[in-house]
DOZADO-33067 format. One record per residue (C-alpha): x, z, y; residue number from 1. Coordinates in steps of 0.25 Angstrom, whole numbers. Example, Ala and Ser with C-alpha at 12.3 -4.5 7.8 and 13.67 -1.06 7.14 Angstrom:
REM residues 2
<<49, 31, -18>, 1>
<<55, 29, -4>, 2>
END
This chain:
REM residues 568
<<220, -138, 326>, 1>
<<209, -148, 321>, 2>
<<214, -148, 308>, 3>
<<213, -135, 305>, 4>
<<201, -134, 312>, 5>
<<195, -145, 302>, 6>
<<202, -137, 290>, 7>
<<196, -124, 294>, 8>
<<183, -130, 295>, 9>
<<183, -137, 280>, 10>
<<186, -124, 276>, 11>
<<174, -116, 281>, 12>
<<166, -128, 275>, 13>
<<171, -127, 261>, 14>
<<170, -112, 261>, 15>
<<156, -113, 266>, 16>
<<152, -122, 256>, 17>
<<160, -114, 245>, 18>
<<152, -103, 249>, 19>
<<139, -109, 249>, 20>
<<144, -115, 235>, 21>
<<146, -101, 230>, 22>
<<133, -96, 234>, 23>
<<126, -106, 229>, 24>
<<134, -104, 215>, 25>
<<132, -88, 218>, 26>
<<116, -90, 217>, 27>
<<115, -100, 206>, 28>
<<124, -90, 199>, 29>
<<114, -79, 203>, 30>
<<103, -87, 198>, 31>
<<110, -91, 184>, 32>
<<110, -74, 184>, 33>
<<97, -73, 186>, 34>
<<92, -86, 177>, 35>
<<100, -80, 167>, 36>
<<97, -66, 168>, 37>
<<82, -71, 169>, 38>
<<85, -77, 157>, 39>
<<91, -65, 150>, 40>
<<78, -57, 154>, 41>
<<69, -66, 151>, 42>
<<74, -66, 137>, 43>
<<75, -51, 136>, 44>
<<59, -51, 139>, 45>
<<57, -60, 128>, 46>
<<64, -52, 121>, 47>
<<55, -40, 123>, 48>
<<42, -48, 123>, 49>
<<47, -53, 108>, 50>
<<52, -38, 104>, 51>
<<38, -34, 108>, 52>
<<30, -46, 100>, 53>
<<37, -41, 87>, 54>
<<33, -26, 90>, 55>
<<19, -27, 95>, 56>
<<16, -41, 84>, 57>
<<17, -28, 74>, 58>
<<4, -21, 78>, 59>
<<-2, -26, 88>, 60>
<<-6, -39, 82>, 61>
<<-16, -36, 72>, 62>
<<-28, -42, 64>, 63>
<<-39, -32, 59>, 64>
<<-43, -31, 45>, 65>
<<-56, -39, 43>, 66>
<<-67, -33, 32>, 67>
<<-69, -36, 17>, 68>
<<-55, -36, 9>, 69>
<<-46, -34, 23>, 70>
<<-52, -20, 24>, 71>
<<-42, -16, 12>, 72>
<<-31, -16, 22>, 73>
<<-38, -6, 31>, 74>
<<-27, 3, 24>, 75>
<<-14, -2, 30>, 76>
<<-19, -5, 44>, 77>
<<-10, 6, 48>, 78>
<<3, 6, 52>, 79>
<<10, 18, 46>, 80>
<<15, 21, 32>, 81>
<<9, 35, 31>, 82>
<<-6, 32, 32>, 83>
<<-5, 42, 45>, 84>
<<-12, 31, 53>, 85>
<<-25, 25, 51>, 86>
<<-28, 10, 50>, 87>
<<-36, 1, 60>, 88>
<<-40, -12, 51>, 89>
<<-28, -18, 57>, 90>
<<-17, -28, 52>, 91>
<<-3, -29, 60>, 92>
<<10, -37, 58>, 93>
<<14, -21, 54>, 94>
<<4, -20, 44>, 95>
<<2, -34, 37>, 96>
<<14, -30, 25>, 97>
<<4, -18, 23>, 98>
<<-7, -28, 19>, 99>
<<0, -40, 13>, 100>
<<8, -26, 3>, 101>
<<-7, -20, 0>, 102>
<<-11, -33, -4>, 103>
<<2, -34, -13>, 104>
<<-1, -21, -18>, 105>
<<-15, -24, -23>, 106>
<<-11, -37, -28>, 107>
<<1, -30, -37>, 108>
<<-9, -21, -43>, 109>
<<-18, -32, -45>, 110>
<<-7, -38, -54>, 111>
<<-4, -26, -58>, 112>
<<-16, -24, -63>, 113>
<<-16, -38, -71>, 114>
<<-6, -37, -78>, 115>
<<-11, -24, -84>, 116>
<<-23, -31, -86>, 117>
<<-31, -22, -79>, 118>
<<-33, -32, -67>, 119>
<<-47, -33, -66>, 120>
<<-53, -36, -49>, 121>
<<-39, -32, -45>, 122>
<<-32, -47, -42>, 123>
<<-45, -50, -36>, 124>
<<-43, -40, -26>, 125>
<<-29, -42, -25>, 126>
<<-32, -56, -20>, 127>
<<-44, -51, -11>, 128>
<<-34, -42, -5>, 129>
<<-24, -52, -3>, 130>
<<-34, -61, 4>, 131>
<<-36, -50, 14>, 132>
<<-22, -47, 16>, 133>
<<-19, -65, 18>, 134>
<<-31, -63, 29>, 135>
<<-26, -51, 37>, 136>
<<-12, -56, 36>, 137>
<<-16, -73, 41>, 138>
<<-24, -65, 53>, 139>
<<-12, -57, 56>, 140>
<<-3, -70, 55>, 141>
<<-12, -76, 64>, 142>
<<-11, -67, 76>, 143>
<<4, -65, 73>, 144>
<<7, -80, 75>, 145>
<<-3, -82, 87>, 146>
<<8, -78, 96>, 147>
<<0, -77, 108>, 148>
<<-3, -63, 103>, 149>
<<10, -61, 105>, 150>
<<11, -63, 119>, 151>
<<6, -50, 126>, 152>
<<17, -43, 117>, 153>
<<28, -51, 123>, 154>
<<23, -49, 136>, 155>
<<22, -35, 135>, 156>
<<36, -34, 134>, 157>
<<43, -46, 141>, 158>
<<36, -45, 154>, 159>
<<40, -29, 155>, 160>
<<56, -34, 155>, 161>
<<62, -39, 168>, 162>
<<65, -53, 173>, 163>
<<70, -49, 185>, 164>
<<81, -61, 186>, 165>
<<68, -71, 185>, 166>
<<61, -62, 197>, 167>
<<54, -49, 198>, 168>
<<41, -53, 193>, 169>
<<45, -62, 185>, 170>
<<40, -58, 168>, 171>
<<43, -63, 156>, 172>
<<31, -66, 148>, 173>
<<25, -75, 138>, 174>
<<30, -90, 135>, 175>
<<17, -95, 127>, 176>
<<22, -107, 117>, 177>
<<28, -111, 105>, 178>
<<40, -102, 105>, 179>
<<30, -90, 102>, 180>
<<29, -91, 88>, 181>
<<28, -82, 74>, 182>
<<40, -82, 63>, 183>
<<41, -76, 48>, 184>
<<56, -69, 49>, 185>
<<64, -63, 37>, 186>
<<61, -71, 28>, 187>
<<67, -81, 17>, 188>
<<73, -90, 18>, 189>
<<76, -87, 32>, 190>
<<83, -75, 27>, 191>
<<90, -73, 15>, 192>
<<81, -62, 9>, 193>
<<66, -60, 11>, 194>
<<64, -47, 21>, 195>
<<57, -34, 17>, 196>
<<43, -32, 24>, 197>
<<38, -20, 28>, 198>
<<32, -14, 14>, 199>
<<38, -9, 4>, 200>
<<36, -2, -9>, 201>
<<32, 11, -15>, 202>
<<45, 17, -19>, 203>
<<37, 24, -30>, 204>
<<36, 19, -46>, 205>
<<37, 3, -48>, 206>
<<38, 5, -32>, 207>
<<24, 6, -31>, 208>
<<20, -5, -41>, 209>
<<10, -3, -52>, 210>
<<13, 1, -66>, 211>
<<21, -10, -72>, 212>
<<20, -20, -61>, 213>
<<34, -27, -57>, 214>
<<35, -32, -40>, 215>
<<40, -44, -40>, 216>
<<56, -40, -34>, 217>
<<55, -53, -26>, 218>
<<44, -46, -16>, 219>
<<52, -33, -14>, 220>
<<64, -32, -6>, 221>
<<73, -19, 0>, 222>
<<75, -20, 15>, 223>
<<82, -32, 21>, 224>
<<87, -25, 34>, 225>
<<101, -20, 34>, 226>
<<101, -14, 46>, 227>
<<91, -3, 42>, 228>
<<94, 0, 28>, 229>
<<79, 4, 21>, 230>
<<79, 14, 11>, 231>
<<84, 8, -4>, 232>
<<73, 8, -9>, 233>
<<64, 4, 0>, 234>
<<57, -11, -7>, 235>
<<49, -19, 3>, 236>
<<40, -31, 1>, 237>
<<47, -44, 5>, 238>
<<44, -51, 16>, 239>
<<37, -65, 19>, 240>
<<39, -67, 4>, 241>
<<27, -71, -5>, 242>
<<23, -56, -14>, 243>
<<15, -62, -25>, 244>
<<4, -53, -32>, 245>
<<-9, -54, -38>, 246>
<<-7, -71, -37>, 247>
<<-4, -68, -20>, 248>
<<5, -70, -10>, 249>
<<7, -57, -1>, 250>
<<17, -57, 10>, 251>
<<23, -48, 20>, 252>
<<30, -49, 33>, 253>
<<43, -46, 34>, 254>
<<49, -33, 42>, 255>
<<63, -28, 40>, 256>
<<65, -13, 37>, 257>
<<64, -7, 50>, 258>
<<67, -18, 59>, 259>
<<61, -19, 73>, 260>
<<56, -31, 79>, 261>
<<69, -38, 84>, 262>
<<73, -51, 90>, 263>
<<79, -62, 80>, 264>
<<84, -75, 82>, 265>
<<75, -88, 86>, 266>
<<83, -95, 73>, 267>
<<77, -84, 63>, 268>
<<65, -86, 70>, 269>
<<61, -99, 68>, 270>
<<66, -99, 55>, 271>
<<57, -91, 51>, 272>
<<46, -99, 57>, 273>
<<34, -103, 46>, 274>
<<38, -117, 53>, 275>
<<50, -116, 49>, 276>
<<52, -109, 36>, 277>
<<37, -109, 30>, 278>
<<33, -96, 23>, 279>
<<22, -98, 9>, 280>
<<15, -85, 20>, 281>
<<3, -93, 25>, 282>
<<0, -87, 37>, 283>
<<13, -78, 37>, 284>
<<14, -63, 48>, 285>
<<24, -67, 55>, 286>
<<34, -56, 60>, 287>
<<43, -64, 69>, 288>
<<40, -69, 84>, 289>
<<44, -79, 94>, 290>
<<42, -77, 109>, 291>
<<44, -82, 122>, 292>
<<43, -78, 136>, 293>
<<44, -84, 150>, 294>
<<48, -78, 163>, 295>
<<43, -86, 175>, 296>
<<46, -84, 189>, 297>
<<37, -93, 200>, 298>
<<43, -104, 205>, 299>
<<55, -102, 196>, 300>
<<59, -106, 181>, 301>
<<56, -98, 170>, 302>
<<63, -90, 158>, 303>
<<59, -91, 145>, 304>
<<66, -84, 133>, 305>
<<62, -84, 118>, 306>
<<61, -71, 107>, 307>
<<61, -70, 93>, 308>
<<56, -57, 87>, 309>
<<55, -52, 71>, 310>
<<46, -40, 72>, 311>
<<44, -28, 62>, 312>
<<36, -16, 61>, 313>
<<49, -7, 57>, 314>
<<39, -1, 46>, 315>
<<38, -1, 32>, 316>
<<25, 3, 24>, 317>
<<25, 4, 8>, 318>
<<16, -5, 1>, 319>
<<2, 1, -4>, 320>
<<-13, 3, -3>, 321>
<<-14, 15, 6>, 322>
<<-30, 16, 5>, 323>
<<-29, 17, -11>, 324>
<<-33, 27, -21>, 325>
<<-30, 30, -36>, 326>
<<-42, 36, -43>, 327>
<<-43, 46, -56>, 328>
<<-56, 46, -62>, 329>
<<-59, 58, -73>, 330>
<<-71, 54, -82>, 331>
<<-81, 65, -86>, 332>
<<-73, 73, -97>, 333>
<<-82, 75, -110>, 334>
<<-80, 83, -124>, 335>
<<-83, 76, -136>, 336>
<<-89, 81, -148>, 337>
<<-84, 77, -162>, 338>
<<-89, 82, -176>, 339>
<<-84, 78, -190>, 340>
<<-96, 75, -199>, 341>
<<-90, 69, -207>, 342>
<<-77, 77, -209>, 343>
<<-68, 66, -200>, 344>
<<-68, 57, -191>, 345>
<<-76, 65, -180>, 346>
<<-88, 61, -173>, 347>
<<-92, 63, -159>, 348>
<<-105, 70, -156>, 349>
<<-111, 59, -148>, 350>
<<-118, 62, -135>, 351>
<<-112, 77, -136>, 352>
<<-101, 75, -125>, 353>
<<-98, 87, -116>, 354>
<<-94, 83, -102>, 355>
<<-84, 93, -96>, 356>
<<-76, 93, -83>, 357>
<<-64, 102, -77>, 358>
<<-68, 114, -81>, 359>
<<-70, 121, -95>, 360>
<<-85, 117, -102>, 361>
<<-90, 121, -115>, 362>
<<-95, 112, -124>, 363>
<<-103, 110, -138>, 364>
<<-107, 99, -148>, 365>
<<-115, 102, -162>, 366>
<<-116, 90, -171>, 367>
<<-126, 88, -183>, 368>
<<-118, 84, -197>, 369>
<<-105, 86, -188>, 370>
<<-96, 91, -199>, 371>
<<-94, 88, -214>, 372>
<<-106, 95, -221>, 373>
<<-109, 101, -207>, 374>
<<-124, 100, -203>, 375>
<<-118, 104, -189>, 376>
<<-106, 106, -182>, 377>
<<-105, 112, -168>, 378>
<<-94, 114, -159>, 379>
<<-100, 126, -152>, 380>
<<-95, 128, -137>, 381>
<<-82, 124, -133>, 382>
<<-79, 128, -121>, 383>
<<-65, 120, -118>, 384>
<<-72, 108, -115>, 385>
<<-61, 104, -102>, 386>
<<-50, 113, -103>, 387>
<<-42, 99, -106>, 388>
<<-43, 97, -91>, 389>
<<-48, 111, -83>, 390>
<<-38, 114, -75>, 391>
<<-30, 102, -74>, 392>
<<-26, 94, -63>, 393>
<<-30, 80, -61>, 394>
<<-17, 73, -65>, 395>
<<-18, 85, -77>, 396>
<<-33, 77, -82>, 397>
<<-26, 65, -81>, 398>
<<-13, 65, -86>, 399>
<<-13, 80, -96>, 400>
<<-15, 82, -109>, 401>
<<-22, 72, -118>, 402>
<<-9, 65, -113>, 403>
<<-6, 51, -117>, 404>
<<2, 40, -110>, 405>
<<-2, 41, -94>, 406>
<<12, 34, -91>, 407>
<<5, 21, -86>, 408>
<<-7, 27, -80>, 409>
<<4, 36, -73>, 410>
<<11, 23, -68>, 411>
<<-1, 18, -64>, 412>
<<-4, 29, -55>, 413>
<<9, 31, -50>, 414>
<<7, 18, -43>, 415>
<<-6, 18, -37>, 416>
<<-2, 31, -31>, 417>
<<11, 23, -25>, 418>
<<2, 11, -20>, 419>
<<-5, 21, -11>, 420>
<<6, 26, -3>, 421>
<<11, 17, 9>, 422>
<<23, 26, 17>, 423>
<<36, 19, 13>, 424>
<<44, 26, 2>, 425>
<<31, 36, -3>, 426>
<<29, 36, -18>, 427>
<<21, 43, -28>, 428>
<<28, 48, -42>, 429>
<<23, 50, -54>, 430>
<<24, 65, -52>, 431>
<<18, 66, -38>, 432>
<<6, 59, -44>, 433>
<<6, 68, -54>, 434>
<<7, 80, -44>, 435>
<<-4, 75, -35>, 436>
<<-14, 73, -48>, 437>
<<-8, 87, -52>, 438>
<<-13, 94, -39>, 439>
<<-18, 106, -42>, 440>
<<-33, 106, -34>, 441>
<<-36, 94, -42>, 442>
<<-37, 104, -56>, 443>
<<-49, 112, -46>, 444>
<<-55, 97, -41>, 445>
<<-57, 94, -56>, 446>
<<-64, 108, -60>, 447>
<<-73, 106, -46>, 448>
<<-78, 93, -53>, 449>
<<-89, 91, -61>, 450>
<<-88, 87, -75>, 451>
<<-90, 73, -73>, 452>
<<-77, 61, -69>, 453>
<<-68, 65, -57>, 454>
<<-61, 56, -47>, 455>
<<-48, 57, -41>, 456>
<<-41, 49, -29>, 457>
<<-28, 48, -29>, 458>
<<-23, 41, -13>, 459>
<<-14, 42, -3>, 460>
<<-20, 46, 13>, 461>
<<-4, 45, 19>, 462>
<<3, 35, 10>, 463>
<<13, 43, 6>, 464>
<<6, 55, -1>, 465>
<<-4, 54, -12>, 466>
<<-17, 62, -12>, 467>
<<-29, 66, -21>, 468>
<<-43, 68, -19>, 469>
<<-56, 68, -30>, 470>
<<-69, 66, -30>, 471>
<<-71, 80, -26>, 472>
<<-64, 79, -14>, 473>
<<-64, 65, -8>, 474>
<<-73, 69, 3>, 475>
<<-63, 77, 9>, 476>
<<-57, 74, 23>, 477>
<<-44, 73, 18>, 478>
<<-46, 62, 9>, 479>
<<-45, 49, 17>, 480>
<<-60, 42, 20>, 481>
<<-54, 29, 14>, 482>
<<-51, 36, 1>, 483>
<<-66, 40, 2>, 484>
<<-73, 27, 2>, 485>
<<-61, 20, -8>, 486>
<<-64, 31, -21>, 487>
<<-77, 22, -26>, 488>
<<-67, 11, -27>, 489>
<<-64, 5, -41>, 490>
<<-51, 0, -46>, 491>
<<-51, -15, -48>, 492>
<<-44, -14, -61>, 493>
<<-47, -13, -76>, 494>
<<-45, 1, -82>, 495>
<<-35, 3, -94>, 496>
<<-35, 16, -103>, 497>
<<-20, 21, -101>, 498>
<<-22, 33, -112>, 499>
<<-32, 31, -121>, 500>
<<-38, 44, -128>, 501>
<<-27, 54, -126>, 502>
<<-31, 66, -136>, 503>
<<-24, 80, -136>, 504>
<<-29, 93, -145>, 505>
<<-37, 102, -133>, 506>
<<-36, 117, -136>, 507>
<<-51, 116, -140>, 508>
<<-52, 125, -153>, 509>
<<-66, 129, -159>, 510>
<<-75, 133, -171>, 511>
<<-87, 124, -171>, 512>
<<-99, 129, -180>, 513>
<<-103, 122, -192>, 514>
<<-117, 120, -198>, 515>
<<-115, 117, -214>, 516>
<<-124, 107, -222>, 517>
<<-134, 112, -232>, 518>
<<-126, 118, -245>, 519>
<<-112, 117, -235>, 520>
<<-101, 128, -231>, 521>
<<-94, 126, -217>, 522>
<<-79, 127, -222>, 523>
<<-72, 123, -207>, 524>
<<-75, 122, -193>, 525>
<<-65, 119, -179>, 526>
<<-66, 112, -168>, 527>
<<-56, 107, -158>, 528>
<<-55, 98, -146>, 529>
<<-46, 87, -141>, 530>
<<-44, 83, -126>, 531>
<<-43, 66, -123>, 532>
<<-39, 58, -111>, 533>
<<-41, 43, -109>, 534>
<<-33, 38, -93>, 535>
<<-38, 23, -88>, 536>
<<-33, 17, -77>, 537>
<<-40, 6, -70>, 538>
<<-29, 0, -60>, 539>
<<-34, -5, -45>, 540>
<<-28, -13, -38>, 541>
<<-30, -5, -23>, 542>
<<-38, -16, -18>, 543>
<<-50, -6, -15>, 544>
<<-41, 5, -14>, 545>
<<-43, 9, -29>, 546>
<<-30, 7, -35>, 547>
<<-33, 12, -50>, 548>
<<-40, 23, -57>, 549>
<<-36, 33, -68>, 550>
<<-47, 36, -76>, 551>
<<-46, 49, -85>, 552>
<<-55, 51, -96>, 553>
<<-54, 65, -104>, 554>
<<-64, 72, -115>, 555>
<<-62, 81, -127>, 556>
<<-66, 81, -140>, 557>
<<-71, 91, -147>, 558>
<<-70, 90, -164>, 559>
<<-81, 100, -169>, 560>
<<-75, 100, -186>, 561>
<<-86, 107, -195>, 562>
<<-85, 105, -210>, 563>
<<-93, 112, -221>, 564>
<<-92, 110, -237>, 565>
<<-103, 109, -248>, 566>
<<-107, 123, -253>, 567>
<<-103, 120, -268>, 568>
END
C-alpha cells in the first residue's frame, strides 16, 4: 500500500508540473501571437503612413513662384489640363514637369528660331527661362528631400490604424532617422528603358514642334506601363534623362501612365538612391520615399517597421505655353498712283498715296507731263479703291488672292496655335485654323475699323479650343485679363518676308483723262489697277507670351496710261 501511495503521489506531481508547463508555453505562445501580430500591424500602419507620403508629397508640398522671370510659370500653377482652374503661383511635385516642358518648349523654339536665322533675343530668353525653371525646381528638391515634412503625412495615416496587439492606446507614428530618406526611381540603369513622365506631346503637325525642327527621338518615349495600355500614339517626354535645347539641360520626373503611388521593394529603392547610382540632375525632384514608424507601449518593447513608396500623380498634361498668343497685324492699306511719262517703265506719283481700309473709297491722282506728249494725265475718281479686301474674312486678307506661296507661313502658324493647347490629345489642323481665321464676324470687325493697321490675337482661354479676338474687342469680358496685359508684347525674333510682292490683275477698269502738249493729239487712254500682298513672319519664342507675329502688308496700284501724238 505505501508503494502505491508513493506512485500516485509522483504522478500528481509530474501532471502538475506538466500542467504548469503548458501554461507557461500557452502564454509565451499567446505573447508570440501578439508580438507578431503587433508586428503584422505595425507594418501595415507603415504602410499607410508611406501610401499617404507618396499621395500628399504631390500637392501639398509646394514652393511659391518668386518675382522677375519665375512669374512666367504663373500659367501652369494649376492642376488641370483644361485651364478650368485658376492658378495660385504655386509649384508642386505634380506641376514641376509642367515647368521644366515650358522651358523645353521656349528653348525648342529658341533653336528653332536659329536655325532659321531668325534667332535674335530668343536664346537669351530661352536661358533666362531655364534659370527660373533650375530655381523653382532646387527649392522644390529641397523640401522634398527635407524629409521631416514628411512626417505629419505619415502620421495622419499610421496613427489612425490599430495596434491593438501592442495595447489599446498604443499608435504607430514617426521613427525620425536615417531610414527617412528620398530616391530617383525608374530610371536607367536601374531599369532597362527610361520611364515616361507625365508630358507629352501635341498630337498635331511635327507633333507640336516648329516648322522644320526635328526632336531628338532619344527624349521621346510611348508609355512604359504594360498594365494600362496608353493610347498608341500617345508620346511623352522621357524621365530623369538629360532633354538638351537651346545649350540646356531640362529634366522631368518620372510618373508611369496612370500609376498610383504604390509600395516597391527596399532593393529598387536604394538602387535608385543619388548615393547609389548618381544622376548628372544636380539637385534632382525626387518621386520615391523611404519611411519608418514606431509603436511603443510604456514599459514594453517597441515595434518598428520600414516602407518604401513610388508616388505619381495619375495625370498627364501635354507640353505647352498656356498663357501665349499669336498675333496678325494688317498695315494701313494704300493706293499707289503711277503714270507713264515717258511711254514705259511707269512712275509713281510721289507723295499722292491714298490710304483706304475695309470698305470701298474713291481715289484720284493727276500728274503733270504723266504721259508721252501729255501736259497732263488724270486718273479721275476711282471708286474701287478696297474692293480687293471688303468683305473678306480675316484668313481671306491674309491668305486670298494676290496668292503666293503661304505654305511655310501656314506651317508656321499651324504650330504656334498647337503650342498653346495643354489638354492631352487637343490639336489644331490646318483647316481648323483656317476655319477659325474664316469666322464670319471678323469680315464686320475689319469694316468697323478705321483705315489705318488692325491687330488680331489668336489664343487658347481652355487649352483645348482656339479663340480670336481684335483690337476692336479685346476689352471684352470674355477675353481672358492675361490676354490683355500680354497683346503690347513683341516677338523676340527677327522677321523674314515669306511672299514677297504677290501681284494679281484687280477688276479696276477706267478711262483717265489726258491733257495733250502744245501742237499734240491724245490718240489713247486706259487705266487699270493691280492688287499686291507682302506676309512676314517674325517668330517668338513664347518667353513673354508672344509666340510670333504675321504681318500682312496689302496696297493697289493704280496705272493711269495717257499718250498723245505730234499734230503733223
Amino acid at each position: 500500500m505505501r508503494i502505491r501511495r508513493r506512485d500516485k503521489g509522483s504522478v500528481i506531481a509530474f501532471s502538475t508540473v506538466l500542467a504548469l508547463v503548458l501554461v507557461l508555453l500557452g502564454v509565451a505562445f499567446v505573447f508570440l501571437l501578439m508580438y507578431m501580430g503587433g508586428q503584422h500591424e505595425t507594418k501595415n500602419a507603415t504602410d499607410a503612413g508611406a501610401l499617404n507620403v507618396g499621395k500628399q508629397a504631390l500637392d501639398k508640398i509646394t514652393v511659391n513662384l518668386q518675382g522677375g522671370d519665375e512669374q512666367i510659370y504663373q500659367d501652369v500653377t494649376n492642376d488641370v489640363d483644361d485651364g478650368s482652374q485658376g492658378n495660385d503661383g504655386k509649384i508642386s511635385l505634380r506641376r514641376i514637369n509642367r515647368v521644366w516642358a515650358k522651358a523645353m518648349l521656349i528653348g525648342i523654339n529658341a533653336d528653332a528660331m536659329a536655325a532659321d536665322g531668325l534667332g535674335g533675343s530668343a536664346s537669351g530668353n530661352a536661358s533666362q527661362a531655364f534659370t527660373a525653371a533650375k530655381s523653382i525646381s532646387d527649392r522644390l528638391a529641397q523640401k522634398l528631400n527635407a524629409t521631416s515634412n514628411l512626417y505629419d503625412f505619415f502620421s495622419e495615416y499610421s496613427k489612425a490604424n490599430s495596434v491593438r496587439m501592442i495595447g489599446n492606446s498604443v499608435e504607430t507614428d514617426v521613427l525620425p532617422g536615417a531610414n527617412w530618406k528620398t530616391s530617383l526611381m525608374d530610371r536607367t540603369p536601374i531599369t532597362s528603358t527610361a520611364r515616361e513622365s507625365n508630358i507629352t506631346l501635341s498630337n498635331g503637325p511635327n507633333n507640336g514642334m516648329p516648322y522644320n525642327y526635328t526632336l531628338n527621338g532619344g527624349y521621346v518615349t510611348g508609355s512604359t506601363r504594360t498594365a494600362v495600355s496608353a493610347p498608341s500614339d500617345m508620346k511623352f517626354l522621357k524621365g530623369y534623362t538629360a532633354l538638351n535645347v537651346a545649350g540646356n539641360d531640362i529634366w522631368q520626373v518620372p510618373f508611369q501612365y496612370d500609376e498610383k503611388p504604390r509600395l516597391v521593394s527596399r532593393t529598387m529603392f536604394d538602387k535608385s538612391t543619388n548615393s547609389a547610382n548618381p544622376l548628372a540632375w544636380d539637385n534632382a525632384v525626387p518621386n520615391a520615399f523611404s519611411v519608418e514608424g514606431q509603436a511603443i507601449k510604456p514599459g514594453a518593447a517597441s515595434e518598428k517597421a520600414m516602407s518604401w513608396v513610388l508616388t505619381n500623380p495619375r495625370e498627364s498634361f501635354q507640353m505647352a505655353i498656356p498663357h501665349s498668343f499669336l498675333k496678325i497685324h494688317l498695315d494701313e492699306m494704300k493706293a499707289h498712283w503711277y503714270f507713264f511719262p515717258t511711254g514705259y517703265p511707269p512712275i509713281e506719283m510721289s507723295g499722292a498715296e491714298t490710304t483706304y481700309g475695309y470698305m470701298l473709297k474713291s481715289g484720284s491722282a493727276a500728274m503733270p507731263q504723266g504721259g508721252a506728249f501729255c501736259s497732263l494725265v488724270d486718273s479721275g475718281s476711282v471708286d474701287e479703291l478696297g474692293s480687293d479686301v471688303v468683305g473678306r474674312s480675316l484668313d481671306d486678307v491674309i491668305f486670298s488672292i494676290p496668292g503666293g506661296n503661304t505654305a511655310e507661313l501656314e506651317a508656321h502658324m499651324v504650330n504656334r496655335c498647337n503650342e498653346m493647347l495643354t489638354k492631352v490629345g487637343s490639336s489644331v489642323s490646318p483647316s481648323q485654323m483656317h476655319s477659325l481665321l474664316d469666322s464670319i464676324w471678323t469680315r464686320a470687325d475689319l469694316a468697323g475699323g478705321s483705315d489705318s493697321g488692325r491687330d488680331f490675337y489668336v489664343y487658347s482661354s481652355d487649352g483645348v479650343n482656339l479663340s480670336l479676338c481684335s483690337d476692336l474687342t479685346i476689352n471684352s469680358p470674355t477675353v481672358p485679363m492675361w490676354l490683355k496685359t500680354m497683346v503690347s508684347e513683341d516677338p523676340d525674333g527677327t522677321e523674314k518676308t515669306e511672299v514677297d510682292d504677290a501681284s494679281s490683275f484687280a477688276p479696276i477698269i477706267f478711262m483717265p483723262t489726258a491733257t495733250p502738249d502744245p501742237f499734240c493729239t491724245v490718240d489713247f487712254t486706259f487705266g487699270w489697277g493691280t492688287w499686291e500682298k507682302s506676309l512676314y513672319w517674325k517668330p517668338g519664342s513664347g518667353f513673354n507670351g508672344d509666340l510670333g507675329q504675321v504681318r500682312v502688308k496689302r496696297w493697289t496700284n493704280v496705272y493711269s496710261f495717257g499718250l498723245a501724238t505730234p499734230i503733223i
